[in-house]
C-alpha positions in Angstrom: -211.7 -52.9 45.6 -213.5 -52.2 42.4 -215.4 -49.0 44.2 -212.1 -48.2 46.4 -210.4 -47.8 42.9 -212.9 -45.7 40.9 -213.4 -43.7 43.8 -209.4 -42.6 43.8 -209.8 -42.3 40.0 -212.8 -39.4 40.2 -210.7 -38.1 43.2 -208.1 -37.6 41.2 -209.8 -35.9 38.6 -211.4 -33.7 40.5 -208.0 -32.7 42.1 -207.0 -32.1 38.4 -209.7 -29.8 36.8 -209.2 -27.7 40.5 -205.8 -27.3 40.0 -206.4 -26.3 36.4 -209.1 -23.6 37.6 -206.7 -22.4 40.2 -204.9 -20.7 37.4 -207.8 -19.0 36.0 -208.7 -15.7 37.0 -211.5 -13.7 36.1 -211.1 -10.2 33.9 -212.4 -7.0 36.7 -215.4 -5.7 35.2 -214.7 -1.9 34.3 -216.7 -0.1 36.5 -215.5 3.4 35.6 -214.0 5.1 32.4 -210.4 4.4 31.4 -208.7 6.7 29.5 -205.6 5.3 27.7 -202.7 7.8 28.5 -200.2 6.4 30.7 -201.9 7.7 33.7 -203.7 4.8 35.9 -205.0 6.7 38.5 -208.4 5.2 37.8 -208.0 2.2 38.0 -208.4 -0.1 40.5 -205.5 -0.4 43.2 -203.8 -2.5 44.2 -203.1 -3.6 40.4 -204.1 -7.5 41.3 -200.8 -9.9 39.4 -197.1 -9.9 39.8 -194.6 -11.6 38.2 -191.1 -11.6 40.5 -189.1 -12.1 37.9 -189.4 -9.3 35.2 -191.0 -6.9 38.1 -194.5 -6.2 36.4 -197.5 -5.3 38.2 -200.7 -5.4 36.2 -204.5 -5.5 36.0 -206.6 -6.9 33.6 -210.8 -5.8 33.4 -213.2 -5.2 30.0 -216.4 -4.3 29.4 -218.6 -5.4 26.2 -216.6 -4.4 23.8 -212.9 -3.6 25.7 -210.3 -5.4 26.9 -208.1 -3.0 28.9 -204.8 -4.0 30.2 -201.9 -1.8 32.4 -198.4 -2.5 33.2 -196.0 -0.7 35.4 -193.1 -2.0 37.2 -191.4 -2.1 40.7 -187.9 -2.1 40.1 -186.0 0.7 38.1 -183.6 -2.0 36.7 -186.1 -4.1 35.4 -188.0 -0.7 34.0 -184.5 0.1 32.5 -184.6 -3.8 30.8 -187.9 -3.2 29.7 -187.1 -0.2 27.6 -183.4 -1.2 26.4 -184.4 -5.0 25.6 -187.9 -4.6 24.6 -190.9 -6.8 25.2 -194.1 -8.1 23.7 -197.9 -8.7 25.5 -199.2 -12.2 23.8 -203.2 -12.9 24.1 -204.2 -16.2 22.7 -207.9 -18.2 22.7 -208.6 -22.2 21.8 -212.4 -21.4 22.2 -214.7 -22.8 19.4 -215.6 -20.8 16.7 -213.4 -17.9 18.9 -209.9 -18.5 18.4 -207.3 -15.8 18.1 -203.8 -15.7 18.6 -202.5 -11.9 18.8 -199.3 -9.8 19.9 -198.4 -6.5 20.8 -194.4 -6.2 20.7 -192.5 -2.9 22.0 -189.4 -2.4 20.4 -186.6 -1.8 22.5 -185.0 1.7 22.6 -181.5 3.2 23.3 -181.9 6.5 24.8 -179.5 8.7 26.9 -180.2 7.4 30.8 -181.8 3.8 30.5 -178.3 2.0 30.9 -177.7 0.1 33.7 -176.3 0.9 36.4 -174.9 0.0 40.0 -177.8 -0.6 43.2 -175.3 2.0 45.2 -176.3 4.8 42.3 -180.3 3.1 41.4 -182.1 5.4 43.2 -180.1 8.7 43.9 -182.2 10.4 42.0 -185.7 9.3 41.6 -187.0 12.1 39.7 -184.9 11.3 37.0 -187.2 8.6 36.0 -190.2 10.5 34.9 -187.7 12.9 32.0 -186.2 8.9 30.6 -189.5 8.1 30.6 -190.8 11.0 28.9 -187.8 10.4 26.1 -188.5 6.7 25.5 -192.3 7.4 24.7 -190.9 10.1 22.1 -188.5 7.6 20.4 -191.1 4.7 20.6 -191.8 5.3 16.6 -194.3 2.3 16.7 -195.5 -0.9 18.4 -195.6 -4.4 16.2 -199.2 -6.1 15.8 -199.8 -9.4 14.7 -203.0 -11.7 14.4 -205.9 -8.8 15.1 -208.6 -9.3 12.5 -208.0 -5.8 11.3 -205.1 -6.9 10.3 -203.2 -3.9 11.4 -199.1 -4.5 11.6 -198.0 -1.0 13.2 -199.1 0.9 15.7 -198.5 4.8 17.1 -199.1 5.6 21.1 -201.7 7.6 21.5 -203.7 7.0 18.2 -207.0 6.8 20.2 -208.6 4.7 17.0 -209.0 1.4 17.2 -206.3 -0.6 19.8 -204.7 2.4 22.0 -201.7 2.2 23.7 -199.8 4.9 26.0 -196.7 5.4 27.9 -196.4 7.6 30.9 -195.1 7.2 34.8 -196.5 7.1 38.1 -196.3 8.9 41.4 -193.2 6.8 41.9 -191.6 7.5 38.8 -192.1 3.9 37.3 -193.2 3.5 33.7 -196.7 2.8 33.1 -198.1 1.0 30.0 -202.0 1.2 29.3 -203.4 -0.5 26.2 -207.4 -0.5 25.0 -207.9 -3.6 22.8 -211.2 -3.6 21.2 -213.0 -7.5 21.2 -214.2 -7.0 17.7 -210.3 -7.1 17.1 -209.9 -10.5 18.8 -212.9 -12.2 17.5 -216.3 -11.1 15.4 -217.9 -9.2 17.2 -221.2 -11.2 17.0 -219.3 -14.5 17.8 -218.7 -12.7 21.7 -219.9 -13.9 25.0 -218.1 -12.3 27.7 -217.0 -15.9 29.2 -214.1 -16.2 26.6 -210.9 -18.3 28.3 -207.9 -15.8 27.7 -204.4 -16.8 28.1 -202.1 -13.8 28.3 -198.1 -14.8 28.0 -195.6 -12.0 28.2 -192.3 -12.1 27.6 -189.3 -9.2 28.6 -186.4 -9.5 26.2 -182.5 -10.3 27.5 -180.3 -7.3 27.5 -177.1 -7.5 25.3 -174.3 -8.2 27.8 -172.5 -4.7 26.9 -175.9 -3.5 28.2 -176.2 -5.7 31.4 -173.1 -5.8 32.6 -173.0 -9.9 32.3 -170.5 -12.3 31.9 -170.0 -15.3 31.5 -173.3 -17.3 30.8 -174.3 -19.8 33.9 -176.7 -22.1 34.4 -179.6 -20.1 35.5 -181.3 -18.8 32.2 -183.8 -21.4 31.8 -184.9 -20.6 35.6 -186.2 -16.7 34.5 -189.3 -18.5 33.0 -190.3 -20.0 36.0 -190.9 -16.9 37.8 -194.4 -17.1 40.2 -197.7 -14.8 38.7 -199.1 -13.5 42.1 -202.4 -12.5 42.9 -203.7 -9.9 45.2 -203.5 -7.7 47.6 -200.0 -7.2 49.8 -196.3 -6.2 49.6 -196.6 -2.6 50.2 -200.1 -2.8 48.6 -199.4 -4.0 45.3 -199.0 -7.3 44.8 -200.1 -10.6 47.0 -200.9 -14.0 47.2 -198.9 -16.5 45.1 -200.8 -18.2 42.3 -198.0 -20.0 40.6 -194.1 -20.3 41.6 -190.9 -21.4 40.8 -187.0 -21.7 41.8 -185.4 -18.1 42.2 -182.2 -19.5 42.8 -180.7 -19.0 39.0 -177.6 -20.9 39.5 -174.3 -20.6 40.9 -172.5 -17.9 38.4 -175.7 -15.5 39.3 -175.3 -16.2 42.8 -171.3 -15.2 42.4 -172.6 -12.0 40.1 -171.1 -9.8 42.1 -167.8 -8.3 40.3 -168.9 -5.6 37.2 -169.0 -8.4 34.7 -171.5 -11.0 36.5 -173.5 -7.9 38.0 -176.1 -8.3 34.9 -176.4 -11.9 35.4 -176.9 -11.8 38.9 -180.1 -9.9 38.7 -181.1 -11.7 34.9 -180.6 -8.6 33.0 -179.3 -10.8 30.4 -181.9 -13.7 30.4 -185.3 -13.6 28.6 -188.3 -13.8 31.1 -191.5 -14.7 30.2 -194.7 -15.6 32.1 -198.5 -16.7 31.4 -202.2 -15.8 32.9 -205.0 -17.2 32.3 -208.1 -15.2 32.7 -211.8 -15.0 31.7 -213.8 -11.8 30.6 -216.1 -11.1 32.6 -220.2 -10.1 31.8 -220.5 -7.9 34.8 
């Protein structure tokens, strides 16, 4: 009995610290030259995560002294959200003598276009998305940095000093965000390994209800943070594999949204979503 019970004890251990790894992924070594300007044509396709809830595709690699990350959506609502509401890229670290906690946060911006509208009108025109597009980036004055050892608290798109950021769209019309982090802006530079555990939470504001169409409040809101991070390759060739899931129900009123007023509920325009990946950089 004494053997039969430690052996269930390391069992379940071990089941433990493989679930925990199960969530870690591993930073994509850059294997060619990134330039930061809204066009990811270079990078690796199929971007490997998705999170279902706020839409976002994106891909994480580095080199020695880089972390690169780029965002783009699949959804033109969501891509609306994400420019009305505003949203903010979190990278945080617990390792010893490595520790950072740092955020990006992107304003959100009223511009002619971005408001929400009806599925029957979404995608009448879909080259009306790259001209909104081109607008936001103009009237996206600055981005909000906090915690990066330089201490910086704004930043411009398109600075190309220190961390760069840039806005543009891709062949489908879908905004793309790229940013360059530098490491030495995470941690000092001669603390780096390049096995660094990484967790990277972002969060998509909630559209005012004048913006979303919502009414009444139901009970689904905490349920948008329990939206699945997916890994892979598949759906049309850019998402895949599930690494982490939820509920999608969202409650009754969203499953009612259906007249004008719960239309922005219904597809939680006017919830908060956030979600978190862990990763690791990678050496080569």
């Amino acid at each position: 009995m004494h053997k039969t019970g430690v052996a269930l004890v390391l069992l379940f251990a071990l089941t433990l610290h493989l679930q925990a790894q199960s969530d870690v992924s591993k930073s994509r070594w850059k294997t060619k030259e990134i330039v930061i300007d809204g066009n990811y044509s270079e990078w690796q396709k199929p971007l490997n995560f998705y999170d279902d809830k706020s839409g976002l595709l994106f891909a994480i690699c580095n080199d020695s002294h880089y972390l690169y990350l780029a965002f783009t959506v699949n959804d033109e609502m969501k891509m609306r959200k994400l420019m009305n509401a505003g949203w903010s890229v979190q990278l945080s670290s617990k390792e010893k003598n490595r520790k950072f906690n740092a955020t990006l946060a992107f304003p959100g911006v009223k511009i002619a276009g971005t408001g929400i509208r009806r599925p029957s009108q979404q995608f009448e025109k879909k080259t009306a998305g790259n001209p909104m597009i081109k607008a936001y980036g103009s009237q996206l004055q600055s981005i909000s940095a906090k915690g990066f050892l330089s201490e910086q608290v704004t930043l411009q798109l398109n600075d190309h000093k220190g961390i760069d950021i840039a806005v543009g769209a891709d062949s489908t019309q879908f905004i793309v965000y790229e940013i360059a982090i530098p490491i030495k802006e995470l941690m000092p530079e001669s603390s780096v390994q390049l096995d660094e555990l990484i967790t990277l939470n972002v969060s998509v504001n909630a559209l005012d209800r004048a913006t979303s169409g919502g009414g009444r409040s139901g009970r689904g809101g905490s349920m948008s943070e329990r939206g699945g991070v997916r890994q892979g390759g598949g759906m049309g060739g850019r998402s895949g594999g599930r690494m982490g899931g939820g509920r999608q129900d969202g409650g009754m009123n969203q499953e009612r949204g259906t007249s004008e007023n719960g239309y922005g509920e219904k597809f939680g325009l006017s919830e908060k979503v956030s979600f978190k990946q862990k990763f690791t950089l990678s050496s080569n």
